[in-house]
MARDO-319777 format. One record per residue (C-alpha): residue in three letters; x, y, z. Coordinates in nm, 4 decimals, padded with zeros to 6 digits. Example, Ala and Ser with C-alpha at 12.3 -4.5 7.8 and 13.67 -1.06 7.14 Angstrom:
BEGIN
GUMI     r       east      north         up
GUMI   ALA    01.2300   -00.4500    00.7800
GUMI   SER    01.3670   -00.1060    00.7140
//
This chain:
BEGIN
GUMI     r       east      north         up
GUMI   UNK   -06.3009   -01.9995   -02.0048
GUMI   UNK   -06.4666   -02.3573   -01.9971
GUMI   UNK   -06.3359   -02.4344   -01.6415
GUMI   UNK   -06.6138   -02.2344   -01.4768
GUMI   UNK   -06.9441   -02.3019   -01.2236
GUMI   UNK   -07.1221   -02.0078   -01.4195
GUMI   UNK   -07.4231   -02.1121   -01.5258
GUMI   UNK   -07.3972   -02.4727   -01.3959
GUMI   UNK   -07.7392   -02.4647   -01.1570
GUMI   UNK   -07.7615   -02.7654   -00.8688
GUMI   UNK   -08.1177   -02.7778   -00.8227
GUMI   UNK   -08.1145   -03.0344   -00.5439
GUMI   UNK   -07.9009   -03.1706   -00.2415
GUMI   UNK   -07.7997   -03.4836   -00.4497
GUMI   UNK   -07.6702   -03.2299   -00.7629
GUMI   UNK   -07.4589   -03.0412   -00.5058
GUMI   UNK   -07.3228   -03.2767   -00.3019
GUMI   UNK   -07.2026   -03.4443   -00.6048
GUMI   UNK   -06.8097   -03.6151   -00.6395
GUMI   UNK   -06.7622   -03.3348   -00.9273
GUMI   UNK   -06.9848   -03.0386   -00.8739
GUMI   UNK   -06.7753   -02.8962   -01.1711
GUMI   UNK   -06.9187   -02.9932   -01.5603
GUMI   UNK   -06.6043   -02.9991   -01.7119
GUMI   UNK   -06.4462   -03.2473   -01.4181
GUMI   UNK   -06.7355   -03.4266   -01.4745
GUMI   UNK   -06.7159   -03.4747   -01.8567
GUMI   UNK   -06.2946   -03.5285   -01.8367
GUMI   UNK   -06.4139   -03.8136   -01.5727
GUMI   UNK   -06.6567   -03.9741   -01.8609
GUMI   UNK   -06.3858   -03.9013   -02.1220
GUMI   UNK   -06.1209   -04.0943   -01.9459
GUMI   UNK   -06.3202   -04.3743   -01.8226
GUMI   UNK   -06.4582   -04.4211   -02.2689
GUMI   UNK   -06.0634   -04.3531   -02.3273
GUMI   UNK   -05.9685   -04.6476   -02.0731
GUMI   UNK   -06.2113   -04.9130   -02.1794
GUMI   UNK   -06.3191   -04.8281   -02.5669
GUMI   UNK   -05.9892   -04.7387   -02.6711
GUMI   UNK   -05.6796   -04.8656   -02.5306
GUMI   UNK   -05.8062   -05.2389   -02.5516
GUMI   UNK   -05.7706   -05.1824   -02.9216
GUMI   UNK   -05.4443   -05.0243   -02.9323
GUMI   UNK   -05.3060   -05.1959   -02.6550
GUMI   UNK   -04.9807   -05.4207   -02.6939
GUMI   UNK   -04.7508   -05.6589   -02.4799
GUMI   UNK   -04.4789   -05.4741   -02.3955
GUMI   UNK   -04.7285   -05.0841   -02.2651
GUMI   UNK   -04.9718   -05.3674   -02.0881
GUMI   UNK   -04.6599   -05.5402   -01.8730
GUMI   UNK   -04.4063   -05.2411   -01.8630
GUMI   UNK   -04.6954   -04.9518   -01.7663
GUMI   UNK   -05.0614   -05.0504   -01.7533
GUMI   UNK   -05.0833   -05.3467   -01.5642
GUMI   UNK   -04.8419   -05.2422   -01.3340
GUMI   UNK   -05.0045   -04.9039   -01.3129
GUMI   UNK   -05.3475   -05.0426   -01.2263
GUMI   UNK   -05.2603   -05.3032   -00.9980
GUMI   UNK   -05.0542   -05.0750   -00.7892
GUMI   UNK   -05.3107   -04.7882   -00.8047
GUMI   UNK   -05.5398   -05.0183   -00.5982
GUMI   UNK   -05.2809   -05.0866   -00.3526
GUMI   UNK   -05.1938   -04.7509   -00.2577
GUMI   UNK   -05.5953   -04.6952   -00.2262
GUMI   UNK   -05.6012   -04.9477    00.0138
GUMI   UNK   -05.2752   -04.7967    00.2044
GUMI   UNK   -05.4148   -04.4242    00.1238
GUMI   UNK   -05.7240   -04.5711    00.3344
GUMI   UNK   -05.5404   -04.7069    00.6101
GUMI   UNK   -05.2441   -04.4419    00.6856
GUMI   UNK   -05.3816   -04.1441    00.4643
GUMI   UNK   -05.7864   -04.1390    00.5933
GUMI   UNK   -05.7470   -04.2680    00.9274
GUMI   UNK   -05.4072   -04.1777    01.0526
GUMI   UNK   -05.2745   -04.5459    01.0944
GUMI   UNK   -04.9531   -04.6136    00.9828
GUMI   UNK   -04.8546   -04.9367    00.8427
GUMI   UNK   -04.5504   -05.0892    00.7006
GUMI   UNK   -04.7079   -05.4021    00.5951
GUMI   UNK   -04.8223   -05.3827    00.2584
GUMI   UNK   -04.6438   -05.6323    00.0943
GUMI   UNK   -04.7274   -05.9119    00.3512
GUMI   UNK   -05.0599   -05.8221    00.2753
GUMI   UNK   -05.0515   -05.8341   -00.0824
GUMI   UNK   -04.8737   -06.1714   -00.0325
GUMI   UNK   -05.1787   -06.3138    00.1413
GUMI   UNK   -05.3922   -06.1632   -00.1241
GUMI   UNK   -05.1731   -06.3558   -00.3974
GUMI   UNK   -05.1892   -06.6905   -00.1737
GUMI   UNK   -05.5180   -06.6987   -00.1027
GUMI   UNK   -05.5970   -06.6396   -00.4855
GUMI   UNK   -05.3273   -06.9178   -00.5810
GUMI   UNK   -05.5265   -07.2099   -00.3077
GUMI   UNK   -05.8749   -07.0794   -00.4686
GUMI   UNK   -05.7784   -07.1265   -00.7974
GUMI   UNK   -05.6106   -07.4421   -00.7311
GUMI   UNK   -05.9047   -07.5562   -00.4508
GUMI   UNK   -06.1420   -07.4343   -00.7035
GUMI   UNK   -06.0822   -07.4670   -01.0955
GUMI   UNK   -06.4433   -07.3796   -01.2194
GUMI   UNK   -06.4929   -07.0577   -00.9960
GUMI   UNK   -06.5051   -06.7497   -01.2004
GUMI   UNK   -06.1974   -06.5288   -01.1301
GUMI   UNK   -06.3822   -06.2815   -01.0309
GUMI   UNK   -06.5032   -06.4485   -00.7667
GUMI   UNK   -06.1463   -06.5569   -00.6732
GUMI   UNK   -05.9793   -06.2220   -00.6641
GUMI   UNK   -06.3079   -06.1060   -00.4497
GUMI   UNK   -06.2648   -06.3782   -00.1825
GUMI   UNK   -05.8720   -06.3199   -00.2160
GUMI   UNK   -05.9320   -05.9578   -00.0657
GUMI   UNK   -06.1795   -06.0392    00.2053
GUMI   UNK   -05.9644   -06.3445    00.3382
GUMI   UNK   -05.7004   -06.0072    00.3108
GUMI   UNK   -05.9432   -05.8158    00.5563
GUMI   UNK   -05.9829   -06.0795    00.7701
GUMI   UNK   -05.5971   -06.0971    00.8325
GUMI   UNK   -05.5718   -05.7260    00.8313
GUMI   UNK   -05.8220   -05.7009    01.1375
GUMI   UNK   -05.6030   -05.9497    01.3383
GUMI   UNK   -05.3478   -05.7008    01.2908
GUMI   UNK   -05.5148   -05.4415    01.3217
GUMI   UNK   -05.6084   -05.4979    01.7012
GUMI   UNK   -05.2901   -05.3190    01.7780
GUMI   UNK   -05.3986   -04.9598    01.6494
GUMI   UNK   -05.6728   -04.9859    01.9706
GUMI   UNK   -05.3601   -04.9698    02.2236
GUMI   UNK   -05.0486   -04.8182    02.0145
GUMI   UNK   -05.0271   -04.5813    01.7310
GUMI   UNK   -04.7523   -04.4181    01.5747
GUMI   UNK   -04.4292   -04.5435    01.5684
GUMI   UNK   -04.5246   -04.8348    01.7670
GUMI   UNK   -04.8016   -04.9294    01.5070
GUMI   UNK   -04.5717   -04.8993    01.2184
GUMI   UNK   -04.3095   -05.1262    01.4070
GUMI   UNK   -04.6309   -05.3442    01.4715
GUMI   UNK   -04.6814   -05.3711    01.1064
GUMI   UNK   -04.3591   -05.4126    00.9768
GUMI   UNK   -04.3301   -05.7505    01.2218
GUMI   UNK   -04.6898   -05.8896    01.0668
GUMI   UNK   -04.4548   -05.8505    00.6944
GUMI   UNK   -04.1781   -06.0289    00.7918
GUMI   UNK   -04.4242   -06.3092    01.0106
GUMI   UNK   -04.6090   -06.3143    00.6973
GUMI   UNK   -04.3452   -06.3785    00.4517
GUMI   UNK   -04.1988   -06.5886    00.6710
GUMI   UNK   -04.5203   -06.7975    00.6946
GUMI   UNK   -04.5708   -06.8431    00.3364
GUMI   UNK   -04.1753   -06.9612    00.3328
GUMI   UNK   -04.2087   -07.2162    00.5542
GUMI   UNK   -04.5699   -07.3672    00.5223
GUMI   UNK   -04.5395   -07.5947    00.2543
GUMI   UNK   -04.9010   -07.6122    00.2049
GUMI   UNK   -04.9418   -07.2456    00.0939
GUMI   UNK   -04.7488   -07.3361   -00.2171
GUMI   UNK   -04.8710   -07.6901   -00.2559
GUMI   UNK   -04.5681   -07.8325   -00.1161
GUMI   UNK   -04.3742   -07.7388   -00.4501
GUMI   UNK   -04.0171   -07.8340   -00.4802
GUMI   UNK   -03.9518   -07.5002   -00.5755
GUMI   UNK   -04.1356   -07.3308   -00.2843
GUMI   UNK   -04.2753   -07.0822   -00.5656
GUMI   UNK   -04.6415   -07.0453   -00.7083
GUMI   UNK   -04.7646   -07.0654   -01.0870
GUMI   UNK   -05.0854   -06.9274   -01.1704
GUMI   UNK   -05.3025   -07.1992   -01.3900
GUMI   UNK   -05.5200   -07.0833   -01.6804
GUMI   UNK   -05.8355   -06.9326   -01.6294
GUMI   UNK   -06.0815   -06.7806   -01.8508
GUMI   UNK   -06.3327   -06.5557   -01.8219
GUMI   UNK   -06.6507   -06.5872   -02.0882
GUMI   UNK   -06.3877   -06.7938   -02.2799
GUMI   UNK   -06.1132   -06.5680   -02.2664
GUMI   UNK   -05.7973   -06.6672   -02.1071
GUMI   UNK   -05.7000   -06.3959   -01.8291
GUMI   UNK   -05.4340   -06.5932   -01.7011
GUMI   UNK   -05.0818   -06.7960   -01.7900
GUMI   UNK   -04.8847   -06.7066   -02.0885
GUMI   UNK   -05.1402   -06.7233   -02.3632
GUMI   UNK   -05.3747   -06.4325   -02.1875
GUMI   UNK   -05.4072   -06.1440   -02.4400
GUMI   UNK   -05.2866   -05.8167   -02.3281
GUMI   UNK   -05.6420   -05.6709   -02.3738
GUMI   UNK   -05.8184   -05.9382   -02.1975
GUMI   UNK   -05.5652   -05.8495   -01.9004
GUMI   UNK   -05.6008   -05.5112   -01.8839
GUMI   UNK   -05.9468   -05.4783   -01.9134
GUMI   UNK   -05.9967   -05.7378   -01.5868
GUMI   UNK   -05.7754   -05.5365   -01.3670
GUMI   UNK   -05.8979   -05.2012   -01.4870
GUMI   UNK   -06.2519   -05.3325   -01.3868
GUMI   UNK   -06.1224   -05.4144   -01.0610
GUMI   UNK   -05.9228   -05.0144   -01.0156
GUMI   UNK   -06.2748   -04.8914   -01.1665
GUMI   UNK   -06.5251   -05.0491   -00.8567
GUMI   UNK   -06.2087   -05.0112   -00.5920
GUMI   UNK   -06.2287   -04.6414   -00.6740
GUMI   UNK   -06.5521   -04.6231   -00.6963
GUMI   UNK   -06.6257   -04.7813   -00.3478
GUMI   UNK   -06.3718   -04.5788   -00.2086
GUMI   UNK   -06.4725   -04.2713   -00.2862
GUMI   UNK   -06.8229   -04.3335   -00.1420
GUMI   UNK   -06.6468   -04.4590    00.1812
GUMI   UNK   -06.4516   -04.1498    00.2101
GUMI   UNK   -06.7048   -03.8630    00.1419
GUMI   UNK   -07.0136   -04.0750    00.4116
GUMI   UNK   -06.9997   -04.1503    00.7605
GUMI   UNK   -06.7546   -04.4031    00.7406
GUMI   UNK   -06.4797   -04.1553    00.5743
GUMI   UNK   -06.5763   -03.9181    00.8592
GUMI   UNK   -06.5174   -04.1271    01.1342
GUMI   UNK   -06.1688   -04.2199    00.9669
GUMI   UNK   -06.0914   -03.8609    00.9615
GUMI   UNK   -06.1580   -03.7647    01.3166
GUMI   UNK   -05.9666   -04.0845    01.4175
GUMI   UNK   -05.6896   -03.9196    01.2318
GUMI   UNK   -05.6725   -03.5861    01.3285
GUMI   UNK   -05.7739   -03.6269    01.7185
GUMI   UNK   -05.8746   -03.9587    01.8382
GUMI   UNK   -05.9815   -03.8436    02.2075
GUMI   UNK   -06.2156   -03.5853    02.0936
GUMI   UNK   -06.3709   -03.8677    01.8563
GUMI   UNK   -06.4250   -04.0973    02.1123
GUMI   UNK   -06.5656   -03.7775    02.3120
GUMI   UNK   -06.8208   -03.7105    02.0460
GUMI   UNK   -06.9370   -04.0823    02.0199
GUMI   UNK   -06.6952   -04.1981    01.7571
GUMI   UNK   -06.6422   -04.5710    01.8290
GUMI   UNK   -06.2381   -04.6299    01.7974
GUMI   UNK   -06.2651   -04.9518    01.7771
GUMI   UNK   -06.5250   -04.9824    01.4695
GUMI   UNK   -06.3335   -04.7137    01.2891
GUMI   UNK   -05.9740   -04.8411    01.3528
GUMI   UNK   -06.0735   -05.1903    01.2224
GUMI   UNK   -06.3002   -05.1117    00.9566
GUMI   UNK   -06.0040   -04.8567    00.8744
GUMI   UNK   -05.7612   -05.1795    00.8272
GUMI   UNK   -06.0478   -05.4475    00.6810
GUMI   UNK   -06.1370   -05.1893    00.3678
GUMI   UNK   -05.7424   -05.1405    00.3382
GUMI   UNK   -05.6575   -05.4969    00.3649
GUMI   UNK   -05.9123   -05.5629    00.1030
GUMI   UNK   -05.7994   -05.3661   -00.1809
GUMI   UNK   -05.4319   -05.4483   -00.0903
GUMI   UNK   -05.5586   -05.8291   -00.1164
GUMI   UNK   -05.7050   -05.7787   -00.4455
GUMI   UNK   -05.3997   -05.6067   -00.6087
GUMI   UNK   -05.1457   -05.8865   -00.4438
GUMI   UNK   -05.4007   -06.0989   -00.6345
GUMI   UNK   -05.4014   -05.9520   -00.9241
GUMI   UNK   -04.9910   -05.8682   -00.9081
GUMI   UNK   -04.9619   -06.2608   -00.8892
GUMI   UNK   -05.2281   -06.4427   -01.1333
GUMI   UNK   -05.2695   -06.1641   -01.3861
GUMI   UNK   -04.9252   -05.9655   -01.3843
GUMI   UNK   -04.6463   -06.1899   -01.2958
GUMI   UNK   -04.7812   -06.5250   -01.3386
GUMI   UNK   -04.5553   -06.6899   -01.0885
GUMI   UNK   -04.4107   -06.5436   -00.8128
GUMI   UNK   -04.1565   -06.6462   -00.4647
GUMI   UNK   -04.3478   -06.4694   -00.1913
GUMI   UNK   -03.9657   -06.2852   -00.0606
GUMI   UNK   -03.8845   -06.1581   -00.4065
GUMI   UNK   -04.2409   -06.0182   -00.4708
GUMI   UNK   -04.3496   -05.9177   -00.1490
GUMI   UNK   -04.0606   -05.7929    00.0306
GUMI   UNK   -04.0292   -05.5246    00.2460
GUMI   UNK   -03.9234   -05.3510   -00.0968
GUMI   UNK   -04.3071   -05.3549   -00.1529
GUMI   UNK   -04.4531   -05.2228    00.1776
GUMI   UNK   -04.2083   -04.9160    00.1459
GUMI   UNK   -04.3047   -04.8669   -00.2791
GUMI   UNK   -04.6788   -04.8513   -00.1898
GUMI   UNK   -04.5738   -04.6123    00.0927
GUMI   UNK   -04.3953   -04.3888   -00.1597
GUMI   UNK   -04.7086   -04.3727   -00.3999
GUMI   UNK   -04.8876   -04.2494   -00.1261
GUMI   UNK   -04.6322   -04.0320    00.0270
GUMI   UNK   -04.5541   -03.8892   -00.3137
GUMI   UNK   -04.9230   -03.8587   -00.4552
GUMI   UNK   -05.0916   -03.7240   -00.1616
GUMI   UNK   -05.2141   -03.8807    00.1786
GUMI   UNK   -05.5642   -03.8336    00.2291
GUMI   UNK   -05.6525   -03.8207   -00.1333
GUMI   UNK   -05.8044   -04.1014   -00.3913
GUMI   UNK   -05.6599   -03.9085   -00.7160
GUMI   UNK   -05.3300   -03.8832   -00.4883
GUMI   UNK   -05.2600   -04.2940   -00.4985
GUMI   UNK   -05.3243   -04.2582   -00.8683
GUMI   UNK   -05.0849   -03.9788   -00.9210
GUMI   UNK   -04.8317   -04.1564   -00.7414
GUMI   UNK   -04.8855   -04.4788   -00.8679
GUMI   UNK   -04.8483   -04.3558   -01.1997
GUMI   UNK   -04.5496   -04.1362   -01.1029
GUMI   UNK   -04.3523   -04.4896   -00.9618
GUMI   UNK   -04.4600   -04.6758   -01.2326
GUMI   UNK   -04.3747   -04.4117   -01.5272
GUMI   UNK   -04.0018   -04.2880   -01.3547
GUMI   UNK   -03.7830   -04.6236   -01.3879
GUMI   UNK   -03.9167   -04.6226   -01.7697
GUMI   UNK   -03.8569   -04.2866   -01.8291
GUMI   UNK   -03.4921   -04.3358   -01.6991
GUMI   UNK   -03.4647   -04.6294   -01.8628
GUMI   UNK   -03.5455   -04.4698   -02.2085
GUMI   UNK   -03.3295   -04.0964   -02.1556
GUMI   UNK   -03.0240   -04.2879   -01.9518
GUMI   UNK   -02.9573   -04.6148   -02.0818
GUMI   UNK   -03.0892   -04.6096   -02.4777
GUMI   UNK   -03.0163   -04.2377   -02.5618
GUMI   UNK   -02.7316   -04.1538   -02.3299
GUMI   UNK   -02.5680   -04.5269   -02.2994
GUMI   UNK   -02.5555   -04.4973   -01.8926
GUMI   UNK   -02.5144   -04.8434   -01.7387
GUMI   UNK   -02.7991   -04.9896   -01.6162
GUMI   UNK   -02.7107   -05.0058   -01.2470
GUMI   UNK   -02.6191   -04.6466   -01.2593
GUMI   UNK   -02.9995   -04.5444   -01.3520
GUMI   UNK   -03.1133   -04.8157   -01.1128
GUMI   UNK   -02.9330   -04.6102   -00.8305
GUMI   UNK   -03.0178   -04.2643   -00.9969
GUMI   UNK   -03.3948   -04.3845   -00.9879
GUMI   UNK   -03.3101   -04.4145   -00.5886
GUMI   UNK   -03.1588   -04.0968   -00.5515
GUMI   UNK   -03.4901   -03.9124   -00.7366
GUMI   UNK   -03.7235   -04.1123   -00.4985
GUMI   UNK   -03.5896   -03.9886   -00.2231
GUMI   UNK   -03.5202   -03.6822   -00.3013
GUMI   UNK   -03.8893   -03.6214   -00.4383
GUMI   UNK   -04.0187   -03.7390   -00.0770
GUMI   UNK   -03.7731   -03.5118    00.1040
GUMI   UNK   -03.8928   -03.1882   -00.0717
GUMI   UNK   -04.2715   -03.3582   -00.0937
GUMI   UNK   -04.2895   -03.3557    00.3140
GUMI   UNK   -04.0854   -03.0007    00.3570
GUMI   UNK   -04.2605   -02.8090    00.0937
GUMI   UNK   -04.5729   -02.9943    00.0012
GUMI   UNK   -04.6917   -03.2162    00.2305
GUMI   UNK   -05.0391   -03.3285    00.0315
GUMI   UNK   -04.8573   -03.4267   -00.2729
GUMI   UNK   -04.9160   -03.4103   -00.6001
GUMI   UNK   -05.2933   -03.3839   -00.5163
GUMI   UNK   -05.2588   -03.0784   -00.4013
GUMI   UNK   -05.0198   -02.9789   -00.6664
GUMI   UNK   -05.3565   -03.0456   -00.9011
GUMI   UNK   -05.6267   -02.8885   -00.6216
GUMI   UNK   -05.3980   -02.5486   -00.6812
GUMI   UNK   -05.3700   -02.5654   -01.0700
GUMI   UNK   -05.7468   -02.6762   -01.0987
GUMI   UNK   -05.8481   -02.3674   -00.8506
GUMI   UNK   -05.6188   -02.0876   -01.0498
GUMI   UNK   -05.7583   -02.1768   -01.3513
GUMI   UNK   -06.1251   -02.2331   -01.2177
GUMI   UNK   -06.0512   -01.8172   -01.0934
GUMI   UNK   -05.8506   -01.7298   -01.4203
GUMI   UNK   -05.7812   -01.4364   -01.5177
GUMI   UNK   -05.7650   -01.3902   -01.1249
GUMI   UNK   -05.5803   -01.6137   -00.9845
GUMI   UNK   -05.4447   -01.5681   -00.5925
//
């Protein structure tokens, strides 16, 4: 079989300590990243970039961000979408503040004024945890929502009370507003889900990951054995904030366009993220893809096999969508409580021992 170590030699501490010590994970890894960028762009149209890709992508950094926070270092949180709101505001007053700034620049700042915000909240985790520190959380969403409601300066007092991206370009290519091609779209956010996974991986596998993880599973034996609670908690909820901040960004100035902060960041939004994580697999990178692609991929799905093939009404398959969700978490936490990661760690290790599997 080609899924096999046999033969594949690590010669040094580097080679084995690798993110894929595996060739063939390796060479899927380089296949799918030439897929994503020197094929898709090409093929790519308006209605896969809005209904699945963009959506996809943005949301896969989000649930990084959350996998982080609740799935690395044991915090919960139930403020994800007040996050990604500040992410989105603070990219709407830079790009307003700031017309000739590259967007990448933009969505960068947009996250770290995100981390910043998250560490205020943060400070917390250092005296609750638990069910306290998701109650915690849930009050910074509605305070945050809530702020961007009633400050009319976050929205440049607009009649409206509602924010519209302006055009941007990048090298001469317009990103942003209704004229951006659906290439040019996809390819900016899927460089931003590239380096996002990138960093995060790193983060989880050094120190830093470690320290999350004893946090996690006992946080008075950390602090025994010199892990500092506070630097971990924090650092926990500034690397989370971050990559929430850059997909509420990107979910407002590439995706939507225009957005009302309580429509778009909701409480709707904290528990979505939650489910992609939930469902995918806490503690996991490839988990928040899984499930991000999983949320994404369902209400279309339905949407095709219920409403244009079987003629269901629409708000029928809206509540059947519901009723899946749910279900799927129930069984997810009973029966399988790593998700669909570990749904893929099984099949990958049966067929890495094929034609002996256990």
């Amino acid at each position: 079989m080609f899924y096999r170590e046999a033969g594949d030699f690590k010669t040094s501490y580097r080679d084995d300590n690798q993110t894929f010590p595996i060739k063939f994970d390796r060479y899927r890894y380089y296949v799918v990243l030439a897929v994503a960028f020197g094929i898709i762009p090409f093929i790519i149209n308006d209605y896969w970039a809005n209904a699945l890709l963009l959506p996809f992508l943005i949301y896969a950094i989000a649930a990084i961000g959350l996998n982080i926070l609740v799935g690395y270092c044991g915090q919960v949180s139930l403020g994800t979408g007040g996050f990604m709101a500040v992410g989105a505001y603070a990219c709407y007053k830079l790009m307003t503040a700031f017309p000739d700034v590259s967007m990448f620049i933009h969505v960068i700042l947009a996250g770290g004024i995100t981390a910043i915000v998250g560490v205020l909240f943060g400070l917390p985790s250092l005296r609750i945890k638990g069910f306290y520190l998701a109650v915690a959380t849930l009050a910074a969403q509605f305070f945050l929502v809530w702020l961007f409601n009633r400050v009319p300066w976050f929205y440049n007092y607009s009649a409206s009370g509602q924010i519209n991206a302006p055009e941007r370009d990048v090298f001469g290519i317009i990103i942003t507003g209704p004229n951006a091609p659906a290439w040019a779209t996809y390819l900016f956010c899927l460089i931003f889900l590239t380096a996002c996974a990138i960093i995060a991986r790193n983060l989880t596998r050094g120190t830093t990951g470690r320290t999350w993880m004893a946090i996690r599973d006992m946080d008075i034996a950390a602090e025994i054995i010199g892990v500092n609670p506070l630097r971990a908690k924090l650092s926990a909820f500034a690397v989370s904030s971050f990559f929430v901040g850059v997909s509420g960004a990107l979910f407002f100035a590439i995706y939507l366009g225009a957005v009302e902060v309580g429509e778009a960041f909701g409480i709707q939004k904290s528990f979505l993220v939650l489910f992609m994580v939930i469902i995918g697999g806490l503690g996991s990178i490839f988990g928040s893809f899984a499930g991000a692609a999983f949320l994404v991929l369902l209400p279309v799905v339905l949407k095709l096999i219920g409403v244009d093939l079987l003629g269901w009404p629409t708000d029928i398959v809206a509540h059947l969508q519901l009723v899946i969700v749910g279900g799927l978490i129930i069984l997810f936490l009973i029966l399988e409580p790593h998700g669909l990661a570990q749904l893929w760690r099984v099949a990958k290790e049966k067929l890495r021992l094929w034609p002996f599997p256990h």
